[in-house]
Backbone as XML, in Angstrom:
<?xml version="1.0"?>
<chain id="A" units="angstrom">
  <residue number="1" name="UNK">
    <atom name="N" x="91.615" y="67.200" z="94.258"/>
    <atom name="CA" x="91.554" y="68.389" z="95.094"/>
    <atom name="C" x="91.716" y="69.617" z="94.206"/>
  </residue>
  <residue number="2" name="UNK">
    <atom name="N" x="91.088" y="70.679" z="94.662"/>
    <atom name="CA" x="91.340" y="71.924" z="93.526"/>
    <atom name="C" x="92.613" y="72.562" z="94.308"/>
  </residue>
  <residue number="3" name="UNK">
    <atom name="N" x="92.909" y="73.402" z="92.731"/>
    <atom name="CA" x="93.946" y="73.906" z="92.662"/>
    <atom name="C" x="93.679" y="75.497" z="92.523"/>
  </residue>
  <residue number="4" name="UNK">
    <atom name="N" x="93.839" y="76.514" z="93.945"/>
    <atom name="CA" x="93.434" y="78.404" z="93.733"/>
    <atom name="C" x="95.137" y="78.593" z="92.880"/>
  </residue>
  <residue number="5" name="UNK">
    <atom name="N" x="94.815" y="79.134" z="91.966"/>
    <atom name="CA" x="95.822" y="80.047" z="91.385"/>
    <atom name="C" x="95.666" y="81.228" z="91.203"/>
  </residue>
  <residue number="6" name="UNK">
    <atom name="N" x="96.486" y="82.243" z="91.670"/>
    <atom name="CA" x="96.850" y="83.478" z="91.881"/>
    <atom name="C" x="97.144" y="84.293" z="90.713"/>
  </residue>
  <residue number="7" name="UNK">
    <atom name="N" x="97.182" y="85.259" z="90.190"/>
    <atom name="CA" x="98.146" y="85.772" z="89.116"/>
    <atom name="C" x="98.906" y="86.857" z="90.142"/>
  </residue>
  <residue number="8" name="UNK">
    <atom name="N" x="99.503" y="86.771" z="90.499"/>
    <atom name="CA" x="99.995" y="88.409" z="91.635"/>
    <atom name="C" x="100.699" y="89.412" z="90.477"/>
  </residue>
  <residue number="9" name="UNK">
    <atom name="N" x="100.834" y="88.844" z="89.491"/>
    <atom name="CA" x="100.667" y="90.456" z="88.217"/>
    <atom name="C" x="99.844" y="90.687" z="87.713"/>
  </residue>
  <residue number="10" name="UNK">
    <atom name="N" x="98.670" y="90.338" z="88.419"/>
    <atom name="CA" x="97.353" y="90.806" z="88.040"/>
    <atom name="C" x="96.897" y="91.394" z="89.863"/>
  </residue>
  <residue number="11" name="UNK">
    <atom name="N" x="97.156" y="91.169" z="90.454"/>
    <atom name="CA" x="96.695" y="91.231" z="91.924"/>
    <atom name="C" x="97.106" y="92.729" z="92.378"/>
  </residue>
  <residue number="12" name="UNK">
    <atom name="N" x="96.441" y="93.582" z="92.643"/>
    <atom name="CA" x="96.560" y="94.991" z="93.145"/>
    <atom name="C" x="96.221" y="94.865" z="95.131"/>
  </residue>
  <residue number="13" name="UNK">
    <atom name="N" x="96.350" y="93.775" z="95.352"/>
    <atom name="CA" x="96.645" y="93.932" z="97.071"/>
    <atom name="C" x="95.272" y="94.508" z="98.058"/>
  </residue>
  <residue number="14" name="UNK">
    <atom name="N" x="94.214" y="94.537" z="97.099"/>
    <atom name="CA" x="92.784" y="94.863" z="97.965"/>
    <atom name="C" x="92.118" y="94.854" z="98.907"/>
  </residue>
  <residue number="15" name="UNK">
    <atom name="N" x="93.017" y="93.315" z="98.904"/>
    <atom name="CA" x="92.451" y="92.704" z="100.409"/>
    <atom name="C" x="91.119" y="91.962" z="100.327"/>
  </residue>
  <residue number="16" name="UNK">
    <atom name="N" x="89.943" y="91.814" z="99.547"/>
    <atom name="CA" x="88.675" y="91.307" z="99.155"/>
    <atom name="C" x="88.960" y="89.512" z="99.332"/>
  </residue>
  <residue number="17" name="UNK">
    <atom name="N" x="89.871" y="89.407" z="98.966"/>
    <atom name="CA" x="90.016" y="87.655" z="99.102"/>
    <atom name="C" x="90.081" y="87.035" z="100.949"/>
  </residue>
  <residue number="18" name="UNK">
    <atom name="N" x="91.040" y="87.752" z="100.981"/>
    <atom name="CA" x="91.406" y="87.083" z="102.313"/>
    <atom name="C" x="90.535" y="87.830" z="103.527"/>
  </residue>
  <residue number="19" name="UNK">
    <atom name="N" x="89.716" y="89.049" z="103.227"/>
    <atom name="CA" x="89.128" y="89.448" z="103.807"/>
    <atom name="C" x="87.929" y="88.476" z="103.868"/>
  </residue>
  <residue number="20" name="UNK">
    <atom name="N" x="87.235" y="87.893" z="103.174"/>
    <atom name="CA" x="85.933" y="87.064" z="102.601"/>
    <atom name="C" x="86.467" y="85.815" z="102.993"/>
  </residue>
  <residue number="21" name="UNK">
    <atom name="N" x="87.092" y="85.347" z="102.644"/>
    <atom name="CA" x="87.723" y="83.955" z="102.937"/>
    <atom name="C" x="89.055" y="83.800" z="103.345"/>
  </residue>
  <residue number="22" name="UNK">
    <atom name="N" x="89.267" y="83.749" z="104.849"/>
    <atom name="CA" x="90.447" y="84.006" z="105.524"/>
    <atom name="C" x="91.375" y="82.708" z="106.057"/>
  </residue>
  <residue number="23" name="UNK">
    <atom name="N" x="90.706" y="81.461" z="105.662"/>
    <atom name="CA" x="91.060" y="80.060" z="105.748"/>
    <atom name="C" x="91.691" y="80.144" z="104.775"/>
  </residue>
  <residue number="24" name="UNK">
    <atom name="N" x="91.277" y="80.586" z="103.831"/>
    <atom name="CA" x="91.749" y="80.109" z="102.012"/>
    <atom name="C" x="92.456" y="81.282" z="101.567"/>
  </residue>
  <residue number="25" name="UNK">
    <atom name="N" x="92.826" y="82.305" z="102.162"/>
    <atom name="CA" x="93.616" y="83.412" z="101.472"/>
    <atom name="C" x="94.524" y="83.657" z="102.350"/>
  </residue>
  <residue number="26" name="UNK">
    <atom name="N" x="95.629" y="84.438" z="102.400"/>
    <atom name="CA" x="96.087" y="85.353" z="103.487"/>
    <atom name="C" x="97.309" y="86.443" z="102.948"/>
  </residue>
  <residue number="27" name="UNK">
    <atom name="N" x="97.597" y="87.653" z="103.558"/>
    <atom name="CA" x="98.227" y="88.647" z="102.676"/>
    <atom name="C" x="99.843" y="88.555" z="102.571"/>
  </residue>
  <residue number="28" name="UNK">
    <atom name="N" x="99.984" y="88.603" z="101.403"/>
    <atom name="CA" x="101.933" y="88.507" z="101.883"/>
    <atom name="C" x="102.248" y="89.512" z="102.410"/>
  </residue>
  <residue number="29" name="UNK">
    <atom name="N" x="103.812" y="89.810" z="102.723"/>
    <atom name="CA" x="104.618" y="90.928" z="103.057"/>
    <atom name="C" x="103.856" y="92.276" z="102.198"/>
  </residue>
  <residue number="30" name="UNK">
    <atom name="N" x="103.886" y="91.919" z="101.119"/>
    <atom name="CA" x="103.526" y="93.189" z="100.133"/>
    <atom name="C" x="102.004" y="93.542" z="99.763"/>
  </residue>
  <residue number="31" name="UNK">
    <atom name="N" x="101.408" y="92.596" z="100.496"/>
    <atom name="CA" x="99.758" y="92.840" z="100.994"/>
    <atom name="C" x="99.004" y="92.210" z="99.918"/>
  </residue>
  <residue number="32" name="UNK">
    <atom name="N" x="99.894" y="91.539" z="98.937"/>
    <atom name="CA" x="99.611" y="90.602" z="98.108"/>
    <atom name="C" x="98.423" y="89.484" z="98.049"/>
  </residue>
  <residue number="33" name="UNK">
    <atom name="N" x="97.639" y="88.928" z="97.961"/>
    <atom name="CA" x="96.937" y="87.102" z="98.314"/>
    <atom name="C" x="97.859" y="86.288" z="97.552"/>
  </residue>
  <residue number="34" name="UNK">
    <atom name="N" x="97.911" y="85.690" z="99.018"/>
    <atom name="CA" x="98.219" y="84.060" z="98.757"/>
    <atom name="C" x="97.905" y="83.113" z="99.274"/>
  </residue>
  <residue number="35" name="UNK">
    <atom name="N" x="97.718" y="82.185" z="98.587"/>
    <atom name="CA" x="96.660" y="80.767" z="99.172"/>
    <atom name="C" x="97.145" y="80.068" z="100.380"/>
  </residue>
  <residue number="36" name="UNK">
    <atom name="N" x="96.492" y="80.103" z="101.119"/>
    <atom name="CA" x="96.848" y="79.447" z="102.894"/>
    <atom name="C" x="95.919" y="77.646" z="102.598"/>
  </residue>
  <residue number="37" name="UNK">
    <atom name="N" x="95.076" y="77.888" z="101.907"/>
    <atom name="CA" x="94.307" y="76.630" z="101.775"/>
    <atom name="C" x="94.009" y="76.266" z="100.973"/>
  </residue>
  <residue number="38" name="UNK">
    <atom name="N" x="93.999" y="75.089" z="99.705"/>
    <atom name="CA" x="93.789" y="75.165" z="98.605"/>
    <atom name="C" x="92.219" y="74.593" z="98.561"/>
  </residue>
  <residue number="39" name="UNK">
    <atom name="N" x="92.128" y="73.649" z="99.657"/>
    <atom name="CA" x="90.308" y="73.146" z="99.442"/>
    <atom name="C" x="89.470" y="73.539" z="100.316"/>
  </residue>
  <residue number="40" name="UNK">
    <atom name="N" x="88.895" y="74.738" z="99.066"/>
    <atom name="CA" x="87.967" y="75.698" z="99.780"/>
    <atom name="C" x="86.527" y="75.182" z="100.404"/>
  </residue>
  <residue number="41" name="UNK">
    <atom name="N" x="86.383" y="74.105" z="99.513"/>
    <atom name="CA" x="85.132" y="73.303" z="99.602"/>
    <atom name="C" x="84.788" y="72.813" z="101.195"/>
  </residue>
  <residue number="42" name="UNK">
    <atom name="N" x="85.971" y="72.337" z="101.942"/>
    <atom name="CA" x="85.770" y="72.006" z="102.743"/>
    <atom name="C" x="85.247" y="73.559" z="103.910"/>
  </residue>
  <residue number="43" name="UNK">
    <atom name="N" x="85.127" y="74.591" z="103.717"/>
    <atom name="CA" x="84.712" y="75.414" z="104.215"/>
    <atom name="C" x="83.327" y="76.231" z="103.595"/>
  </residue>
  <residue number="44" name="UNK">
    <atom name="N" x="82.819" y="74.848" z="102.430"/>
    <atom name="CA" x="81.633" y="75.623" z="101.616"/>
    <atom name="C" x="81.622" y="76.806" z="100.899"/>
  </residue>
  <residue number="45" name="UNK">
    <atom name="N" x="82.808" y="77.115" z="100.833"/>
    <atom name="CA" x="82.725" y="77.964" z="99.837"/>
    <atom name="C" x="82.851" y="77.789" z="98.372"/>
  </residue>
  <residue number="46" name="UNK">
    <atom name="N" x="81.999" y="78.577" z="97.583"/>
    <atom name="CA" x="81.623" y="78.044" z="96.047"/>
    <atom name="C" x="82.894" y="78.720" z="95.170"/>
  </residue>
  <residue number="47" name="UNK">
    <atom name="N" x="83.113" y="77.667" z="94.347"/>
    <atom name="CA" x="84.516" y="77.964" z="93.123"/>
    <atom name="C" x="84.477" y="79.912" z="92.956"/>
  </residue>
  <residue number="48" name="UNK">
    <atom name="N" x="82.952" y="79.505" z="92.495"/>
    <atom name="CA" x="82.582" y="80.879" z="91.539"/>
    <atom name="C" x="82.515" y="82.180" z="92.181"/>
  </residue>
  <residue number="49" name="UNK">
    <atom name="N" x="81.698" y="82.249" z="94.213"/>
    <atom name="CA" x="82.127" y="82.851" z="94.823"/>
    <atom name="C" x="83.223" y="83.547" z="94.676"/>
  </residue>
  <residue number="50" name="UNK">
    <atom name="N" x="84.398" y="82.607" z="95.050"/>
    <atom name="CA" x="85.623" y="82.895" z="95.419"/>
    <atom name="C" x="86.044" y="84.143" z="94.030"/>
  </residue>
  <residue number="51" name="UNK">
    <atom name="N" x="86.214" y="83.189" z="92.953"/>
    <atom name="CA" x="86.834" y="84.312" z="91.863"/>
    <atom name="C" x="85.710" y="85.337" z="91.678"/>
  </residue>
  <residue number="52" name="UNK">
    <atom name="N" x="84.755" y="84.942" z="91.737"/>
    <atom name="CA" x="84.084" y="86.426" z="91.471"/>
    <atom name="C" x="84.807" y="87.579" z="92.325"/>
  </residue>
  <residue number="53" name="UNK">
    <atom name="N" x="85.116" y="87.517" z="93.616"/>
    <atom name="CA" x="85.314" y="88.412" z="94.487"/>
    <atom name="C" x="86.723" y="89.120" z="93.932"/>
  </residue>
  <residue number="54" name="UNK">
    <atom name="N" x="87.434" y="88.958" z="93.166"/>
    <atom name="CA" x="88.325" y="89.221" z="92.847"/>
    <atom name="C" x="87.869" y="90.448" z="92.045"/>
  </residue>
  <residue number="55" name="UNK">
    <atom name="N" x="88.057" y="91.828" z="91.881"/>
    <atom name="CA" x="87.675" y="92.775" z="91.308"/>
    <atom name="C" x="88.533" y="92.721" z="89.871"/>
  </residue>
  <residue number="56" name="UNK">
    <atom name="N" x="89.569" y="92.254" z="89.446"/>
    <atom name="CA" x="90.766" y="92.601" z="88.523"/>
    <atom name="C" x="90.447" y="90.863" z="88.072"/>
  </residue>
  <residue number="57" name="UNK">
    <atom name="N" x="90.461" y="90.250" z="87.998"/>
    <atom name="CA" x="90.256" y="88.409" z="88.229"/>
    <atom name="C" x="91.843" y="87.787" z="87.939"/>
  </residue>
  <residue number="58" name="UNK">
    <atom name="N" x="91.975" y="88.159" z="88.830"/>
    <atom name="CA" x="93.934" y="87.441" z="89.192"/>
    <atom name="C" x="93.524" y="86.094" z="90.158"/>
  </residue>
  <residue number="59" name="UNK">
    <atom name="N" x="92.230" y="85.496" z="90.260"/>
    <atom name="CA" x="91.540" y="84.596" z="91.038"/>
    <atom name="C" x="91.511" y="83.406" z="89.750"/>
  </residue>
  <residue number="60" name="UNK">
    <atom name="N" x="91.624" y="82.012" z="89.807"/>
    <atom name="CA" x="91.514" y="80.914" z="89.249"/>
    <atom name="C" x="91.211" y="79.671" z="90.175"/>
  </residue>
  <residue number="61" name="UNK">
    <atom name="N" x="90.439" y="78.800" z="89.480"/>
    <atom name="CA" x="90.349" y="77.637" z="90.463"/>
    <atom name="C" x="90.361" y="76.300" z="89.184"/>
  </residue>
  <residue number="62" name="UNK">
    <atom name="N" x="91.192" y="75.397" z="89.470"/>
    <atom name="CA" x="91.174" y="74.396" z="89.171"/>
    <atom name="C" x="90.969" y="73.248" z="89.926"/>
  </residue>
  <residue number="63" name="UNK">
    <atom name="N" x="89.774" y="72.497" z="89.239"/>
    <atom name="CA" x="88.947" y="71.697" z="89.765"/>
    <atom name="C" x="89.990" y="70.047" z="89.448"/>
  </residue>
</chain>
């Protein structure tokens, strides 16, 4: 199963993740992303998608 890893000291709170993919992201207290789902696949969404969307790339996926 893959593994989304976060950097949240890289993460400026944008909102682009969980906005795009709202199964697989969702915002902390501090408007932060954090992973609600780790297998994105099962919602078709592509590895590369995902981190691309990350403007800063605090986005990782381990396969």
């Amino acid at each position: 199963m893959p593994k989304i890893i976060i950097d949240n000291n890289k993460c400026i709170a944008c909102g682009s993740c969980y906005a795009m993919y709202p199964e697989v992201f969702e915002a902390g207290n501090d408007g932060k992303c954090y992973v609600k789902d780790h297998d994105h696949k099962k919602y078709n969404y592509s590895k590369n998608e995902i981190i691309n969307t990350c403007p800063v790339g605090a986005i990782d996926i381990e396969d």
